[in-house]
C-alpha positions in Angstrom: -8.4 2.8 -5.0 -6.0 2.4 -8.1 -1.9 1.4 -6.8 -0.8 4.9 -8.2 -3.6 7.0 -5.5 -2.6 4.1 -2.7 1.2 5.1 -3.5 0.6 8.8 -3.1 -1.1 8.2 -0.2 2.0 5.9 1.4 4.2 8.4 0.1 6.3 5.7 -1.8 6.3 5.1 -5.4 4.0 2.6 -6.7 6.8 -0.2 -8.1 7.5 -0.2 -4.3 3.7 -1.5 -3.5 4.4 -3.8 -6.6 7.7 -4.7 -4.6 5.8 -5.6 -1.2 2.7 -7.2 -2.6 5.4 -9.9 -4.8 7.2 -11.0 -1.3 4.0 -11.1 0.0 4.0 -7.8 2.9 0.9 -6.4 1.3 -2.4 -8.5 -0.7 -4.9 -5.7 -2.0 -7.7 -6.8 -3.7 -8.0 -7.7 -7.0 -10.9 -6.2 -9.4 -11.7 -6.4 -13.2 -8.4 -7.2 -15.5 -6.5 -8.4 -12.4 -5.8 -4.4 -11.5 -5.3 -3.8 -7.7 -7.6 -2.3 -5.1 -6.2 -0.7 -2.7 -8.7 -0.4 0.6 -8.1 2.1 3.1 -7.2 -0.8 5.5 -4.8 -1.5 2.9 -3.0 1.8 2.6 -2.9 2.3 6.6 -0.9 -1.2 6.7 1.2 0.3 3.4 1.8 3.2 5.9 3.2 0.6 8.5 5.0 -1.5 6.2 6.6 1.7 4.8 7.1 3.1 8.9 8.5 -0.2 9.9 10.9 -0.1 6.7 12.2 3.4 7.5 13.1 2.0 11.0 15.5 -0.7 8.9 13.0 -3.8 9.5 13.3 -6.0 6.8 10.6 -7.2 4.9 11.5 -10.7 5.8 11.4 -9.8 9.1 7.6 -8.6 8.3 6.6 -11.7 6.7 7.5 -13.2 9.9 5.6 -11.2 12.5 2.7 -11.3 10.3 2.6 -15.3 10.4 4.5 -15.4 14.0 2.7 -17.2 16.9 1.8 -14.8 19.8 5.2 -15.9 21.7 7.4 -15.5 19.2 6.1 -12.3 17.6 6.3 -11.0 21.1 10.2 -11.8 21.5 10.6 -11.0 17.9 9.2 -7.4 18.5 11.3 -7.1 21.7 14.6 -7.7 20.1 13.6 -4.6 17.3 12.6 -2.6 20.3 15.9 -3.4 21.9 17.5 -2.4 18.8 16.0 0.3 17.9 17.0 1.9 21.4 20.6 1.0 20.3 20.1 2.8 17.6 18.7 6.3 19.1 21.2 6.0 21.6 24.1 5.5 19.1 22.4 8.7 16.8 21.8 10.8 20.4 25.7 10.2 21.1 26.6 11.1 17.8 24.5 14.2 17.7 25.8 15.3 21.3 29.9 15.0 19.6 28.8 17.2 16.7 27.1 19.3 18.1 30.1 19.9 20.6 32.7 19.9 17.4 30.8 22.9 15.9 32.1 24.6 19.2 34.9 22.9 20.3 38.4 25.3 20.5 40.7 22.6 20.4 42.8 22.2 17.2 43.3 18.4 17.6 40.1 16.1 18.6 42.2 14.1 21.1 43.2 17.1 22.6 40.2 17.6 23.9 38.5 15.5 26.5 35.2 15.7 25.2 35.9 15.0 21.7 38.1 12.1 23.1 35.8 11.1 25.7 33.3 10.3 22.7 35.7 7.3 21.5 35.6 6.0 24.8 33.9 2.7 25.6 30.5 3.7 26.6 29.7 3.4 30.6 27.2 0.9 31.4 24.7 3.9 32.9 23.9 5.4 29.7 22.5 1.9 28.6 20.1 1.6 31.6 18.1 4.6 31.0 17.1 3.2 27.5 16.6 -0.2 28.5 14.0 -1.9 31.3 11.7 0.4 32.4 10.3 3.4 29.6 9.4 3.7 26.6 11.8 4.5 23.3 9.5 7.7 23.0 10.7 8.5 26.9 14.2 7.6 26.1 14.6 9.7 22.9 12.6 12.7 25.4 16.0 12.4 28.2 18.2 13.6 25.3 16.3 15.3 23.1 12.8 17.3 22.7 11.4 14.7 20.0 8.2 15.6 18.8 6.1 12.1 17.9 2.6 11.6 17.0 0.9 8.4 15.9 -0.2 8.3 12.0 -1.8 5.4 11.9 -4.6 4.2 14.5 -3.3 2.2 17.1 -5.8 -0.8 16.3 -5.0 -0.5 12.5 -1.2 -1.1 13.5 -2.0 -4.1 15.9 -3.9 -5.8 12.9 -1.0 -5.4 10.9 0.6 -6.8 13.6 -1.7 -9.4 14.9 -3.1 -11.6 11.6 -6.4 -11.4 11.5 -8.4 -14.7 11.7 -8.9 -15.2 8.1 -5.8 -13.9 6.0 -6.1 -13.0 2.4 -3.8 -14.9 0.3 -2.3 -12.9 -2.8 -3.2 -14.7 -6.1 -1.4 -17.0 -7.8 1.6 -14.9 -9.6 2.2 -16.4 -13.6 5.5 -15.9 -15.0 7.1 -12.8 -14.7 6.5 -11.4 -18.5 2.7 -12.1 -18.3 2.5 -10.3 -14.9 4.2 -7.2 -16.9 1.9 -7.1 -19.6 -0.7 -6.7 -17.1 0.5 -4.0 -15.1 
């Protein structure tokens, strides 16, 4: 499949494919004048590259999960679950305060205790129900009726994951000018 059909598909443009094949995220195969060819196994990891970047993981950080022993991929992927919870508990707190703003009657925010109370520090219980035990899916479900499905298969996303045995390696780039003139 040509880059521009793969980006469609990804729902990104297809400079950003460009983008993740150069640091080295993504390595479609390569047919005929050097053009790309995008497999479906490569679109469903574009999918996850493009997931995973939505949820503010760098590309960096792919590059090292990708290449990551077992042990450090898993402590790697627990710190991004750790702060991604941070981050849904931060957005669910900061929902819960606007929401009470649109009806608040108080003229003055630190008159009322609610609005006030949201400055507070926050209380060491509202961290233990996203933490430990649960899922962020179960978390995000305590606050808020969050409707998730999958898009990608599960195995598809632990290939991505997981390297597979024999990784492709991207081909050797040339100068920057001669790798416009083929694009």
């Amino acid at each position: 499949m040509r880059i521009s059909a793969a980006a469609q598909q990804v729902g990104v443009p297809a400079h950003v494919l460009r983008h993740w094949e150069d640091v080295g995220v993504l390595t479609p195969d390569r047919v005929g004048a050097n053009q790309r060819d995008y497999s479906s196994a490569d679109v469903d990891e574009a999918r996850i590259v493009h997931r995973l970047r939505q949820a503010n993981l760098s590309l960096p950080l792919l590059l090292q999960l990708r290449s990551a022993a077992p042990a450090q991929r898993a402590g790697l992927l627990a710190a991004q679950v750790q702060r991604l919870r941070a981050e849904a508990r931060n957005a669910l707190q900061a929902a819960a305060f606007l929401e009470h703003t649109l009806e608040c009657q108080h003229p003055i925010v630190t008159e009322c205790p609610t609005c006030h109370g949201y400055a507070a520090p926050p209380h060491p219980a509202d961290d233990d129900r996203l933490r430990g035990q649960g899922s962020v899916r179960e978390a995000l479900r305590m606050d808020a009726e969050v409707d998730f499905e999958p898009v990608i298969d599960r195995d598809v996303a632990e290939s991505y994951l997981i390297p597979p045995l024999t990784p492709r390696t991207a081909p050797a780039r040339s100068d920057p000018a001669s790798r416009a003139r083929g694009r």
